[in-house]
N, C-alpha and C positions, 0 to 999 in steps of 0.2 A: 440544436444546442442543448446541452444539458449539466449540470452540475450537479455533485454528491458529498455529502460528508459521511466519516464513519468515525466511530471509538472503539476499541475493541479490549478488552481488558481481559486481565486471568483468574482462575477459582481462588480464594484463597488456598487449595487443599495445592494447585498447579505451581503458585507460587511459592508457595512452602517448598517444593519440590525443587524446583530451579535455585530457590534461595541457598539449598544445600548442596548445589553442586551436580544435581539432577539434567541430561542432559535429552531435549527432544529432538526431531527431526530440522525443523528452522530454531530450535532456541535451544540456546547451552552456552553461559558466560560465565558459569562458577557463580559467585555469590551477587544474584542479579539488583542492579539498581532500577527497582521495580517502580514504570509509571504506566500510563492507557497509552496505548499506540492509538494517536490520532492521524486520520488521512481526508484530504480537500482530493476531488479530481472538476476537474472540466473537460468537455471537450464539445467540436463543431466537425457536424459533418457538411461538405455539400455536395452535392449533383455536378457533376463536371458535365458529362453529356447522360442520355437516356442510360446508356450500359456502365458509365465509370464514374465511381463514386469516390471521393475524397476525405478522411478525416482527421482531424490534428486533437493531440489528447497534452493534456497536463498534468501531474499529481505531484502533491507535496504531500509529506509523511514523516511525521515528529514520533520519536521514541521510537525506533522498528525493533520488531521483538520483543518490545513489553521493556527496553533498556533505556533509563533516560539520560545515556553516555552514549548513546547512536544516535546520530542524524543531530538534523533535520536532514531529509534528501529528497533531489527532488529529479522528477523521470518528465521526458519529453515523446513522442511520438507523433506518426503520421502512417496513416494507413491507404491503401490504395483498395479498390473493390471492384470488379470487374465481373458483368454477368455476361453468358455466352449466349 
């Protein structure tokens, strides 16, 4: 079981950049409403048997892109692992 927070925020020189219509590879919404993209995840793994492993993931994500008119969004998962 584990959980994680993060913030992640932009230069002022990066925001300036976008402010003006500046466009990156994930960000470019013309004149950005600039906040910290904050993100929670959790997740649980367990042991189904010796070889196959189970895990369920959670993450919620406020502001994505540095935009505070995006989100909140939130992503679900399960992963399966299998060793040979």
């Amino acid at each position: 079981m584990g959980v994680g927070l993060a913030q992640n925020e932009l230069s002022q020189g990066h925001r300036a950049y976008f402010n003006t219509g500046g466009l990156g590879l994930l960000i470019g919404d013309g004149r950005l409403s600039y906040a910290p993209e904050r993100a929670f995840e959790a997740y649980y793994a367990m042991a189904l048997t010796t070889t196959l492993a189970m895990s369920l993931n959670y993450q919620h994500v406020e502001n994505l892109a540095y935009n505070r008119d995006r989100g909140p969004a939130d992503f679900f998962a399960a992963r399966m692992h299998v060793d040979f």
